[in-house]
C-alpha positions as CSV (number, residue, x, y, z in Angstrom):
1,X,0.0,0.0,0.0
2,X,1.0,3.8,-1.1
3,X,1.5,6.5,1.7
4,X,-0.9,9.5,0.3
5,X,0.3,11.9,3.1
6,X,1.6,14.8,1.3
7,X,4.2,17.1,3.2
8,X,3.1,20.2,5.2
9,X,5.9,22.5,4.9
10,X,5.1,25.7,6.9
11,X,6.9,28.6,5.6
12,X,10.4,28.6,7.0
13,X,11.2,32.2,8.7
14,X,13.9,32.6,11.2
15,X,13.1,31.3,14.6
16,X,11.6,34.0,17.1
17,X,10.6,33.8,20.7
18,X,6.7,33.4,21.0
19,X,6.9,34.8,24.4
20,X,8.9,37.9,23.4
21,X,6.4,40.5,21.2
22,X,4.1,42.5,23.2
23,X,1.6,44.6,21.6
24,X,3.0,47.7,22.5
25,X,6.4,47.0,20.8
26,X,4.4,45.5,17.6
27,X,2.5,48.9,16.8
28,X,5.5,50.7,17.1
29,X,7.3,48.4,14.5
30,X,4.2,48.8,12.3
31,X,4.5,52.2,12.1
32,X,8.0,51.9,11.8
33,X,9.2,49.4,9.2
34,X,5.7,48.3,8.0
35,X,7.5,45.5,6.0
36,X,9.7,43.9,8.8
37,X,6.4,43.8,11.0
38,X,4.5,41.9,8.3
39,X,7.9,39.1,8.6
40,X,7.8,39.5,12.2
41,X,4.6,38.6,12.9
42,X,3.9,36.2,10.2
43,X,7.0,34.5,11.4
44,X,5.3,34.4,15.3
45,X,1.9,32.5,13.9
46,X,4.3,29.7,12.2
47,X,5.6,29.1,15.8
48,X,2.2,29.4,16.9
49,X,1.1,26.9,14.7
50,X,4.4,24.4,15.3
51,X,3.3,24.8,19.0
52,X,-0.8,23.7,18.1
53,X,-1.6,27.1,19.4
54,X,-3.9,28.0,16.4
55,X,-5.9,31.3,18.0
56,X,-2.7,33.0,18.8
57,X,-1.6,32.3,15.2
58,X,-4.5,34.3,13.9
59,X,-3.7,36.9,16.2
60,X,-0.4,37.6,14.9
61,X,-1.5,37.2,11.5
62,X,-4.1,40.0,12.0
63,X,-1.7,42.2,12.9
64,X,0.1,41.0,10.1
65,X,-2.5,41.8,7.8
66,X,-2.8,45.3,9.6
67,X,0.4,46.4,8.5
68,X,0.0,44.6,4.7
69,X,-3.0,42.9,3.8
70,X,-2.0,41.7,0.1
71,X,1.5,40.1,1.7
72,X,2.3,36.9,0.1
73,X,4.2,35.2,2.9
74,X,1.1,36.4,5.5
75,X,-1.5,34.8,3.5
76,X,0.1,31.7,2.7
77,X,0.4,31.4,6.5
78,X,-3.1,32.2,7.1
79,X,-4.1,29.9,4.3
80,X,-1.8,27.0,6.3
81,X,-3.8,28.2,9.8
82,X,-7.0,27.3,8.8
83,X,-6.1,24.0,6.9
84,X,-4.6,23.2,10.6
85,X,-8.1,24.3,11.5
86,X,-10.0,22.1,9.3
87,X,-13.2,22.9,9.6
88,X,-15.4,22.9,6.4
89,X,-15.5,26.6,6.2
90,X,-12.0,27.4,7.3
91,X,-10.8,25.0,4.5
92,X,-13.0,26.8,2.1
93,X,-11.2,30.0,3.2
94,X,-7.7,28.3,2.8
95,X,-8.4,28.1,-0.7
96,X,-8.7,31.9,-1.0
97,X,-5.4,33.0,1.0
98,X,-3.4,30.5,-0.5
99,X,-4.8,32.2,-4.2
100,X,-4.0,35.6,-2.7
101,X,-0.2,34.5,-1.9
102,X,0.3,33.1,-5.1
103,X,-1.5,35.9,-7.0
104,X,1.0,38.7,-4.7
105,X,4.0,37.0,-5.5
106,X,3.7,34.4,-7.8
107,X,7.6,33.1,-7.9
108,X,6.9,32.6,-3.6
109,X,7.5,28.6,-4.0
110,X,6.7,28.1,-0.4
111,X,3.3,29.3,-1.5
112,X,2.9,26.9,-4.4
113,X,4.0,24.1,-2.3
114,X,1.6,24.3,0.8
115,X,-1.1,25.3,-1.9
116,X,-0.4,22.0,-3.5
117,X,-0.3,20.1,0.0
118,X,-4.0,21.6,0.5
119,X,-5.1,20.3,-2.7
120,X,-3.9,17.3,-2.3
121,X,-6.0,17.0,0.7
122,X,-9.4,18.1,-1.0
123,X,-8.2,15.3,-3.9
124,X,-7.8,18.1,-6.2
125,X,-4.9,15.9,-8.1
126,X,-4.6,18.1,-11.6
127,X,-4.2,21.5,-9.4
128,X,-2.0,19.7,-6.4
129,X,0.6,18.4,-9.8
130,X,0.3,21.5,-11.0
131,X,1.8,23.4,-8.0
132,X,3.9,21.4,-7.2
133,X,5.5,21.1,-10.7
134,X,6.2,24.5,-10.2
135,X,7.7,24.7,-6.6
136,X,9.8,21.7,-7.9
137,X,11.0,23.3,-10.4
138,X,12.2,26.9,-8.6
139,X,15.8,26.8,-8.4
140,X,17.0,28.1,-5.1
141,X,14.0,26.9,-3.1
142,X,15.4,24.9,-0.1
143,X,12.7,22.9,0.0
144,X,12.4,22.5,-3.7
145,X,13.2,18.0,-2.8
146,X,10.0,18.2,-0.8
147,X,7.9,19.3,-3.5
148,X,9.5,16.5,-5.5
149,X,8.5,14.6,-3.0
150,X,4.6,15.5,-3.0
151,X,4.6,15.3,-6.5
152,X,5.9,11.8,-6.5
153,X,3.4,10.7,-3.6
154,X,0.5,12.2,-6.1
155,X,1.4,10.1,-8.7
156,X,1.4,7.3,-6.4
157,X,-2.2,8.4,-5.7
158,X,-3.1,8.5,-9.4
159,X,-1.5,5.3,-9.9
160,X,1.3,6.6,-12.2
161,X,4.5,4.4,-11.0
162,X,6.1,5.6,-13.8
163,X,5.9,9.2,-13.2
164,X,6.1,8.4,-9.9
165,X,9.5,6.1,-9.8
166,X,10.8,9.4,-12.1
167,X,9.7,12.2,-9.8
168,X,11.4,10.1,-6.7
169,X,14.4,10.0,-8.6
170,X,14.4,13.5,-9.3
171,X,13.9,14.5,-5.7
172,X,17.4,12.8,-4.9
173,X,19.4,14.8,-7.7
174,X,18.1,17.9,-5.7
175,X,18.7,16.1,-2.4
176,X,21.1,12.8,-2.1
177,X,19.8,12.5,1.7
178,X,15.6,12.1,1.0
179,X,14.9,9.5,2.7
180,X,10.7,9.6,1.8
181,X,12.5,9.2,-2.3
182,X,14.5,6.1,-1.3
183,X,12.3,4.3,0.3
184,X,9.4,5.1,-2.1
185,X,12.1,4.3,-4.9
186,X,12.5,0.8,-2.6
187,X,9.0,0.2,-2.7
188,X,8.4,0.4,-6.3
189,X,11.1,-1.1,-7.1
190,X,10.4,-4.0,-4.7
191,X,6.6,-4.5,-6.3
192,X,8.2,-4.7,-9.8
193,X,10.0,-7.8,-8.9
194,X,13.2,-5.7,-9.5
195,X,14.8,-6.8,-6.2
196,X,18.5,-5.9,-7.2
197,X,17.3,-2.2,-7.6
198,X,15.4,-2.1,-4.7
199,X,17.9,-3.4,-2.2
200,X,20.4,-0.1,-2.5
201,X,18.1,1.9,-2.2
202,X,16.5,0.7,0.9
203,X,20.0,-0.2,2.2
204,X,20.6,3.8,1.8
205,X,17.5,4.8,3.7
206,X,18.5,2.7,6.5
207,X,22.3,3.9,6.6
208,X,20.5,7.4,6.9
209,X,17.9,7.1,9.1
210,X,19.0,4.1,11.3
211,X,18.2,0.6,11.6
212,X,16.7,1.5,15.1
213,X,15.0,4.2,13.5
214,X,13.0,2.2,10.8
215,X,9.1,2.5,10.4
216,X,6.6,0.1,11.0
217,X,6.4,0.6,6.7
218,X,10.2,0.7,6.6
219,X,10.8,-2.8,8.6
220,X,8.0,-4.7,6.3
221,X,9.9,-3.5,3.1
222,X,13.0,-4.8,5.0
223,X,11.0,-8.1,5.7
224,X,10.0,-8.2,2.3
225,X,13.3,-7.5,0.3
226,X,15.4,-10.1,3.0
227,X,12.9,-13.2,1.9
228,X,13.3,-12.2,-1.9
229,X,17.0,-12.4,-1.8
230,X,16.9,-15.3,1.0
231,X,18.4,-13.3,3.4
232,X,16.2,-15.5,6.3
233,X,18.6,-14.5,9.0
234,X,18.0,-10.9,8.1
235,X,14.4,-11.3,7.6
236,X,14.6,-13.0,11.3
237,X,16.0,-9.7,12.7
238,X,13.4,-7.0,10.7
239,X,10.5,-9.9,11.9
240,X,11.5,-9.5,15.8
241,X,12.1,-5.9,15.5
242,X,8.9,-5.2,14.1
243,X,7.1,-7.3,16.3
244,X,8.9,-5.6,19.5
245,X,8.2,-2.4,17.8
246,X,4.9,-2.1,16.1
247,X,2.8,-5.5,17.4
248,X,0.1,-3.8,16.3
249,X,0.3,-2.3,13.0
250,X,-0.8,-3.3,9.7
251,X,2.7,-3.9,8.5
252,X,2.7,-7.0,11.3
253,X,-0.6,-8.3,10.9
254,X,0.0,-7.8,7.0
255,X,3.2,-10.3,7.9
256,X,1.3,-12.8,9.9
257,X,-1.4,-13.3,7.2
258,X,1.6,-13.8,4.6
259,X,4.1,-15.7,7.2
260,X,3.4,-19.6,5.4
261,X,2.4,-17.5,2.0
262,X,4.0,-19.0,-1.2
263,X,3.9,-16.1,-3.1
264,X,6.7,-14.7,-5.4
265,X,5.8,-11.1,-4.4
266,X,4.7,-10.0,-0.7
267,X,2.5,-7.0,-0.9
């Protein structure tokens, strides 16, 4: 089975203290430096919304708005708040303010990408590929991998192992160390009976994550790609680890339906 969770990647601004803004200080830097306010306190609602406090996110971004309205960075993060939110109607609104951000500054990647994350999430597949084409395609965007990423997790979505397996790969040009593209890459490569391909791949993730630090869906790929190769002392170790682990997962009981299964290809 395909993950489908797409990557929420709030808006990286510098870090700032959420204790240390009063008011007071943040109408004089309005007045001020109306710009640097709008960062400011955009910047405060994405550690807001890190730390689950969602009401004093949309505090700060008021204020934010106060000082500039049409910002692209303020209404992105507003348009991230209420998909936090995830009410009907706030989701609805989301739709708007991550529009507005785009339509202020449409070269903002960061915009495109969280746009394409909440489109993902409404099943909007076109629209989600078609933002995150773009973000992956911005040269200079840090988090331009990540978009990759979603992209590739899309396609997954739609079916398209193809595009998929080639968006993955793509994501690791941009960055060698993506994990989520390795063990994707793994994955497909495992289900296409191409178990020579697979094995580096997965041997990579684990080298950068660790073996202690594997996944319930991480070990089972493990399982998986050991019995192919009749590796059965290696399966032994991924079988006991995910049983210590994750007794309870699908990825276990998914092993203890298959454990006397004759089948070429464990799924």
């Amino acid at each position: 089975m395909y993950a489908k969770m797409i990557t929420l990647a709030v808006i990286g601004f510098f870090t700032w203290s959420i204790q240390g803004c009063h008011s007071s200080a943040a109408n004089t830097l309005v007045k001020r430096d109306p710009e640097k306010a709008v960062k400011v306190r955009t910047q405060l609602a994405a550690e807001y919304i890190r730390a689950g406090d969602l009401d004093a996110a949309k505090r700060a971004l008021d204020q934010a708005f106060t000082a500039d309205s049409k910002d692209s960075g303020a209404n992105m993060m507003m348009g991230v708040l209420l998909q936090q939110e995830g009410s009907p109607t706030s989701l609805e609104q989301a739709d708007r303010y991550f529009k507005r951000a785009i339509g202020s500054d449409p070269k903002n990647a960061q915009a495109r990408n969280n746009y394409g994350t909440y489109l993902f999430q409404q099943q909007r597949y076109p629209e989600a590929i078609a933002q995150f084409k773009i973000a992956g395609a911005a040269l200079g965007y840090d988090q331009r991998y990540v978009a990759l990423e979603n992209l590739g997790r899309v396609y997954l979505s739609l079916d398209d192992v193809t595009l998929a397996e080639k968006t993955f790969k793509q994501a690791l040009q941009v960055n060698r160390d993506s994990s989520i593209s390795m063990l994707q890459l793994a994955e497909l490569l495992y289900l296409q009976q191409k178990f020579s391909e697979a094995g580096p791949f997965y041997t990579q993730f684990v080298r950068l994550t660790g073996v202690k630090n594997q996944s319930a869906a991480a070990l089972w790929l493990g399982i998986r790609l050991a019995r192919a190769n009749g590796d059965e002392m290696g399966m032994q170790v991924l079988i006991n680890q995910l049983r210590a682990l994750f007794p309870d997962s699908q990825e276990y009981q998914r092993f203890l339906q298959l454990q006397y299964s004759t089948e070429a290809v464990w799924k």
